[in-house]
N, C-alpha and C positions, 0 to 999 in steps of 0.2 A: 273468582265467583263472589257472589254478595252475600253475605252472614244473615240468612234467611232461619225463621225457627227449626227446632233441630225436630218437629214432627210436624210431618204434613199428611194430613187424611186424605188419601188420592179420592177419594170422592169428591171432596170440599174442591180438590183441586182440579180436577175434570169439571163439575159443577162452574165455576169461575175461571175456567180456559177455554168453555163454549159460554161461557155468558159473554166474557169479551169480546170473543169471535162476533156472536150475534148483536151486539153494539158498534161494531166496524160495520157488518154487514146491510144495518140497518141505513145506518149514515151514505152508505154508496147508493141503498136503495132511492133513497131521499133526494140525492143528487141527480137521479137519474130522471126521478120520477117531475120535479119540479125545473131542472135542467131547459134552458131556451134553443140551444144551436145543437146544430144536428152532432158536431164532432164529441161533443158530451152524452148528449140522453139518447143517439144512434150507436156510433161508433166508439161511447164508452170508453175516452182515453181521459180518465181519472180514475185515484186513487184513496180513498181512506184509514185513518190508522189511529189508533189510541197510543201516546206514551208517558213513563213513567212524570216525577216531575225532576229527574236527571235528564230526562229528554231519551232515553231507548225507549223504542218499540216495542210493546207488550200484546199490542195486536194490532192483525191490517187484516182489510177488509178481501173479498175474492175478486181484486182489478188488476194492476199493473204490477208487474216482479220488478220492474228496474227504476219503479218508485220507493221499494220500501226504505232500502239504504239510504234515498236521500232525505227523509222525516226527520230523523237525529240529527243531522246536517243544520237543517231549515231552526228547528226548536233550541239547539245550543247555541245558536245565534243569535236568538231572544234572550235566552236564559244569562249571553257575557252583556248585552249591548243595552238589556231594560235590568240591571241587577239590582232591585231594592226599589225597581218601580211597576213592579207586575202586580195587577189589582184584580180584588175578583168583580166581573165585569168588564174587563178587555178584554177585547179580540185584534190579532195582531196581521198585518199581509206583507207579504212580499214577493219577490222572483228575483232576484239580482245573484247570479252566481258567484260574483267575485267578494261579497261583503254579508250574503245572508244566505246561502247553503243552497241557494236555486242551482237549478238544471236547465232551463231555459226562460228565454222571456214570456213566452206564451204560457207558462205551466205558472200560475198561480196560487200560491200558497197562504190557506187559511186558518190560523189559528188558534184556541180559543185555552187561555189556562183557567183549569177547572180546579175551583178551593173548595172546600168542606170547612166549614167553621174559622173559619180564616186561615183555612192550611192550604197552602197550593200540594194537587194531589195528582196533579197528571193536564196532560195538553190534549184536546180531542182534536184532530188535525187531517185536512182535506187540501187536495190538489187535484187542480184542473187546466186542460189544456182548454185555452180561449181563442177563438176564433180569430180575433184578430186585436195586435196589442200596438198596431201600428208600427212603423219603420220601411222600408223598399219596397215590399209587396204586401200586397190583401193577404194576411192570413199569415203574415209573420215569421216563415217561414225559410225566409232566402238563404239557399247556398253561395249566392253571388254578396253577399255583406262580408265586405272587410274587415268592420269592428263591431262591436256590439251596437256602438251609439247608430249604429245604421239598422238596429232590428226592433226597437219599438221602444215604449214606457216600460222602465226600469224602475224597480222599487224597494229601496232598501228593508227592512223590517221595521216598520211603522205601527202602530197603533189605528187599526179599522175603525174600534168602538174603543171609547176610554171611559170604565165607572160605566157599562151601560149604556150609552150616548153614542151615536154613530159621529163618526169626525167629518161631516160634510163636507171638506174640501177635497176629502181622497177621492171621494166620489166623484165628485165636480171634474176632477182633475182627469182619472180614468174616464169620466163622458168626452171630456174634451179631445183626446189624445187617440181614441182607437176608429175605423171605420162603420164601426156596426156596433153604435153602443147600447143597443136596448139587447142585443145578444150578451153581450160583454157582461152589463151589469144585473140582467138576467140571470146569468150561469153564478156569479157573483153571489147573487143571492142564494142560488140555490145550497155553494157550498155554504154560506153565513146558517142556513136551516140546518142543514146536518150536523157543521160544527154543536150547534143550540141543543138538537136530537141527542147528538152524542154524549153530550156535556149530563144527561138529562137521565140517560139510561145508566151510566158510567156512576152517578152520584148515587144512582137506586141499588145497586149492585153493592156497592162501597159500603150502603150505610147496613145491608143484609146481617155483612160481619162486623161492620165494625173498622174504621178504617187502620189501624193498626195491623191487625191480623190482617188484613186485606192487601193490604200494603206487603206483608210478609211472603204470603202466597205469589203477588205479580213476581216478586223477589226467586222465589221458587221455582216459578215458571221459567225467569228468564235462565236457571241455572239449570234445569232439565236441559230447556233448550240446549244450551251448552254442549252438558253432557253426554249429551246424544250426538251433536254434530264432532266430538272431541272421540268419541268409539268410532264414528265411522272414516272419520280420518285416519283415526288409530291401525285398521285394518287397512289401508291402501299400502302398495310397496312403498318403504321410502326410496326419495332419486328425485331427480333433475326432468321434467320434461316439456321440451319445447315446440313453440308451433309459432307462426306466423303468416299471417291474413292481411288484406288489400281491400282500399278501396279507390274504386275507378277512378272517380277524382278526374276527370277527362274536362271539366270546366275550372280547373285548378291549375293557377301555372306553373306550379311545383310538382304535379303529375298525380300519379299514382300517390296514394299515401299507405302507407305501412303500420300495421299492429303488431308487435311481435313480446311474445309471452314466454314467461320462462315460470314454471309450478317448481316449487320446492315442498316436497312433502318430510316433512320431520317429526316423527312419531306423531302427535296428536294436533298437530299444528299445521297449516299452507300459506304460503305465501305466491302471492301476483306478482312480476319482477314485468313493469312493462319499458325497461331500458333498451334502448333500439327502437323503439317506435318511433315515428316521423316527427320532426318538430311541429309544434303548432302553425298554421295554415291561415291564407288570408281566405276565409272561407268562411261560410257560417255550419263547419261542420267538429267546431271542435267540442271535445266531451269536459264540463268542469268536472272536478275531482269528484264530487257526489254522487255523479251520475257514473263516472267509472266504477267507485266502489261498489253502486250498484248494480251494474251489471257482472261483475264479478262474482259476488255473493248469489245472484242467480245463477249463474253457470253454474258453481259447487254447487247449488241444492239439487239441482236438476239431479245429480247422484248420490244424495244424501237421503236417508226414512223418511218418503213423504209423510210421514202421522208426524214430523217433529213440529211442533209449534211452531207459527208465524209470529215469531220474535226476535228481538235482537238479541236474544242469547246465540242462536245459530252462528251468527258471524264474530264474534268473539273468538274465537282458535283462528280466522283467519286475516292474513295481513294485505294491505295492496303496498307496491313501491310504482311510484308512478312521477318522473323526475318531471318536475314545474318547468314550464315554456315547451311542452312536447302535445300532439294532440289530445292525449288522455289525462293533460293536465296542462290546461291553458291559462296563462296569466293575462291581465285585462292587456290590450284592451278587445281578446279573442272573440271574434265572433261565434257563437254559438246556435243560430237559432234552428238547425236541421243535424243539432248532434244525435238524434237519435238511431241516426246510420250507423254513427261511429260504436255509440252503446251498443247498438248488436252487434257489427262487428267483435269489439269486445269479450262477446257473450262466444259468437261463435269460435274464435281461436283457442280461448279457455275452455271451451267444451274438446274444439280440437286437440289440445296439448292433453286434457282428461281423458280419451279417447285410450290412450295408450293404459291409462291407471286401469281402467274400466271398462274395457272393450264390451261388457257386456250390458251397461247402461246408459250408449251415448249412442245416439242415435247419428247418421250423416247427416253433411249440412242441407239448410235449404234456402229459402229465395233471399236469405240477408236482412227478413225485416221488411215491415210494408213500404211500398210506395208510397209517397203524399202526392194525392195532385189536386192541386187547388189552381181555382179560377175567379179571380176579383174583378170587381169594376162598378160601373153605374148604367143604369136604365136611360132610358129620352130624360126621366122628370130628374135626374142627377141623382137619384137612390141609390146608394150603397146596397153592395151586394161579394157574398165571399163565398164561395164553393170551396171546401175541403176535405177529398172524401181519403181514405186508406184502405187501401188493397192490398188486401193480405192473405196468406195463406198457401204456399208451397214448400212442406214439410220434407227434408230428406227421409231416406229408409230406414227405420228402426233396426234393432237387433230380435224383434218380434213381430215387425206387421210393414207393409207399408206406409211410406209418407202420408200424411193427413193431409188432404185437401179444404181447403179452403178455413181451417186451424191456424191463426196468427202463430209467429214468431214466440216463445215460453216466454219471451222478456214483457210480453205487452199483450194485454187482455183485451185487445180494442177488437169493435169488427166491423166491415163493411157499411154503407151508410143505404140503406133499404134506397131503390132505383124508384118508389114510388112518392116516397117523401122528397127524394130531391127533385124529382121533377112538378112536383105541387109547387115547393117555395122559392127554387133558383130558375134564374132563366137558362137551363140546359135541357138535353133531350140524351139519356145513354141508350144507344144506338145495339151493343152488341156486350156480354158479359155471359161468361161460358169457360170453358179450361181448351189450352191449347194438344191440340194433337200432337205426341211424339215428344214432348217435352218434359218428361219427368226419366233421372237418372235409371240408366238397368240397371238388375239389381236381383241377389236372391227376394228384398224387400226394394223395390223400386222408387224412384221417389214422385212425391206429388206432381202434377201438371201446375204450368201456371196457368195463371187466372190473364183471360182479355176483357179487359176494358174498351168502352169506344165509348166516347161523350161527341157530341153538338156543343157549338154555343150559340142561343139564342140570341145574346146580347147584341149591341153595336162592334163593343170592342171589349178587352179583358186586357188581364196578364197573368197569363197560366207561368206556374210554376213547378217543377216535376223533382222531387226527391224520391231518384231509386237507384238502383247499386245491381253489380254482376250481371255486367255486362262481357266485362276483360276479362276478369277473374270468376271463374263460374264457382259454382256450390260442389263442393269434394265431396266423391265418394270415400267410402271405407270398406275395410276388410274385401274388395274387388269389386264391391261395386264402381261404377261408371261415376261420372260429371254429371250435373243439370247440365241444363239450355238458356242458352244468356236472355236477360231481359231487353227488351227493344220499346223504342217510344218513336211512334211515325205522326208525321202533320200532314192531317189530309189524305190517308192513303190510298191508290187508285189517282190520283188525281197528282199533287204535287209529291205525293212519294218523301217528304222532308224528313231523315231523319235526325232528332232531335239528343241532344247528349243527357247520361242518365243524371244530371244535378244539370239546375239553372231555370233563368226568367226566358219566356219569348213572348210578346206581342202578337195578339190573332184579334180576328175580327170575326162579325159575325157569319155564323156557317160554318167555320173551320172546323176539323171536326180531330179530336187527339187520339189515337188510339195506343193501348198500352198494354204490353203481357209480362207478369212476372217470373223472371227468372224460373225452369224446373227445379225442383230439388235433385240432390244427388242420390245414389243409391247405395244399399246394404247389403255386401254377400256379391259372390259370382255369378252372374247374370245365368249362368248356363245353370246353377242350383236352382232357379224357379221354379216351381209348380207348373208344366205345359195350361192345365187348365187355368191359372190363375193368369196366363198370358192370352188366352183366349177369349177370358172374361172382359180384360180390356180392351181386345177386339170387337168384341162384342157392344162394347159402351162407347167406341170411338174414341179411348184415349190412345189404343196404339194402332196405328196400320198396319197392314197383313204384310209392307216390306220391311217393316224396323223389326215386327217378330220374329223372322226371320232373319234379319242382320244381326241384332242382338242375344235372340233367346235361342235361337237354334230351331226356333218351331215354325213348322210348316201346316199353314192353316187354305185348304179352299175358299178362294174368293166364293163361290155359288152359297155353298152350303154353310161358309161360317165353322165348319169344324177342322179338327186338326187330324193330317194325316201320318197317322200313326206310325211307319214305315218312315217314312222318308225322315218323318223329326227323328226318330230313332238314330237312323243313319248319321244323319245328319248333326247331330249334338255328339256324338260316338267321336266323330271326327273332327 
């Protein structure tokens, strides 16, 4: 822990643990609000965070869980590679996972160190996913890249602005390089605004106290954090517990790939042992170290006092072992640009192996993490054009309620891309978005329905790209609940019937039409413990048929009348 004053007035310090909060939150506002491409200011897959100026996290904004861990990453990478050339008036960018703490090439990192009278006192710092940063496909994305240099503009940690001064070639260079660059340096800008916001609210705060004291408190904070997450450690059994998770991987010529987790819990300490896991993969699906650790650190909190501060004190008690050249820890020249499969996977196995510590705060699994499906190409006039929406949301069964519908994955705050915005500015048409019947795991708490998608393409030609998962390997129940229902992607349905594997590029033209359902969630509890009316509710809503509720729940509902016949479900569940 850090040698923080030996008295802290918990007002002062509540006071300046919601001001920071509301200085992250304002910065992601800002992004949102000034944001150019739908996958930002719709689908909200960026993140914000204030940190100290060691580079931990003193606060993040309410976006992305399996960004926080990688900010410390990103900023000590500044802090070894400009040591003794960090000025007030720089701003710093990057994405490059193997030399400056990225997690993929489309997630762009913006950074800004913020001095007080010539003291560096902290880094205001914004990441966003960009629509397209060039490489194989529109939107950056590909499962099918072998190496990184196949998935777009790669950027070491650079100086954006130096003294003030924008460095115009960066600029230059990012217009030149991507498909859609008024999107690109758009969103660009947007995060350069919030950085400035941040920088801006952060200095107001600072000068309140005093920046010593000030500086004492974040000190404080980080060590609350701590010791909060160090008690609830403290109370889980110690022991060994393992779990291991799959991804389809069916456009992999290595197959299937494997996650496999080993939790060591020791008094107040955890540790992620992810030995056994598959080697890294000619694929763009592998996780850099950043982004494992962050998904890890989500996992744990998901069972830790939600009140604990959004800091990098939390993660402090806990350790990742993640052996280099494996997919959770790829050395160059891995491709990475659709790891954020493998990050939830991640998430979900650690939750799975926690499942045993915790039976009563882990909910079962669900759809694996949104789908990406994107659709690139050009118009008659040669106009650049990138569709990339994510579909999300098939939650497994809690230990308290049902799966959440249409509730992204805990790792990622992003959500759907509104069907009326995309059809103003892409040339597509979605056809069909609804939840699939009979697809969410039984369950005393059952899990979510997936979500169908059906898109058009209006265009000449494209190249659609589809990153989704569980297909082979479905979503696990727990404590008796059932399995989800696999995710499926058809070209053309009704018509050519083609189905498509859950990773990879295909060529379509205009008219084809993609449709896509995500994975159900699995379920929580013995399906026969339901609620008969809570199985008749969904009856009633169309997510379940009148024969699965009776195959699975034991209940016997009248087609005519919609109700359930008391007698026979009686019987019937008895037996």
């Amino acid at each position: 822990m850090t040698n923080a004053i030996t008295t802290i007035d918990p007002i002062t310090m509540e006071v300046i643990q919601n001001g920071l909060g509301s200085i992250v939150d304002e910065m992601a506002l800002t992004v949102m609000r000034t944001a150019y491409s739908g996958v930002v200011k719709d689908a909200l897959d960026y993140s914000t965070a204030f940190c100290n100026a060691e580079g931990e996290v003193i606060a993040q904004g309410l976006t992305i869980v399996v960004h926080l861990g990688s900010f410390p990453s990103a900023v000590k990478s500044i802090l070894q590679q400009f040591e003794g050339r960090i000025e007030p008036g720089d701003m710093f960018i990057s994405n490059d996972p193997y030399t400056a703490g990225g997690i993929h090439l489309p997630d762009i990192y913006v950074i800004k160190p913020v001095f007080d009278d010539g003291t560096l006192q902290g880094f205001a710092c914004v990441v966003a996913h960009h629509t397209d940063v060039g490489g194989l496909v529109p939107g950056s994305n590909s499962t099918q890249a072998t190496e990184i240099y196949q998935e777009g503009l790669c950027l070491p940690a650079m100086k954006l602005y130096e003294r003030g001064e924008p460095v115009e070639s960066i600029f230059k260079i990012i217009e030149r390089n991507v498909r859609v660059p008024d999107k690109v340096l758009g969103d660009l800008r947007a995060e350069i605004a919030a950085a400035h916001i941040g920088e801006r609210s952060f200095l107001s705060l600072l000068r309140r106290y005093g920046a010593e004291t000030f500086r004492d408190y974040c000190n404080a904070l980080l060590d609350y954090s701590e010791r909060l997450a160090r008690a609830e450690i403290a109370a889980l059994p110690d022991g060994e517990y393992e779990a291991t998770g799959h991804i389809d991987g069916d456009s992999i010529e290595s197959g299937p790939v494997t996650i496999k987790v080993k939790i060591t819990i020791s008094g107040e300490e955890l540790n992620a042992d992810f030995s056994g896991s598959s080697s890294q993969v000619k694929a763009g699906i592998n996780s850099p170290i950043a982004f494992t650790r962050s998904a890890v650190y989500g996992a744990v909190r998901l069972i830790l006092d939600p009140s604990a501060p959004n800091s990098a004190g939390y993660f402090r008690p806990i350790t990742v072992t993640a052996p280099a050249g494996t997919v959770v820890h790829p050395v160059l020249p891995g491709a990475c640009g659709a790891r954020g499969i493998t990050g939830f996977r991640i998430m979900d196995t650690v939750a799975h192996a926690l499942a045993a510590v915790a039976p009563d705060r882990v909910p079962a699994d669900g759809e694996g993490g949104n789908t990406i499906l994107s659709m690139g190409g050009y118009d008659a006039d040669f106009n650049p054009f990138v569709y990339v929406d994510l579909i999300a949301g098939a939650r497994g069964g809690a230990p308290w309620a049902d799966g959440a519908a249409g509730i992204p994955h805990p790792g990622s705050n992003i959500a759907n891309t509104p069907i009326e915005i995309a059809e103003v500015e892409l040339p597509i048409r979605i056809e069909a978005y609804g939840f699939a019947q009979d697809s969410g795991g039984a369950g005393k708490f059952r899990g979510a329905p997936g979500q169908i998608r059906q898109v058009r393409l209006l265009a000449d030609e494209a190249i659609l790209q589809m990153r989704s998962d569980k297909r082979r390997f479905l979503p696990y129940g727990l404590h008796g609940g059932l399995e989800g229902t696999p995710s499926m992607t058809i070209l053309n349905p009704g018509t050519d019937d083609r189905e498509l594997p859950t990773q990879g590029m295909t060529p379509i033209r205009k008219g084809d039409v993609v449709w896509h359902t995500l994975a159900g969630g699995g379920g929580w509890g013995d399906p026969a413990d339901r609620d008969p009316e809570a199985v008749l509710a969904d009856v009633r809503n169309e997510l379940l048929s009148i024969e699965a509720a009776e195959r699975f729940y034991g209940v016997i509902i009248q087609p005519g009348t919609l109700t359930i016949d008391q007698e026979r479900t009686a019987a019937h569940r008895s037996s």
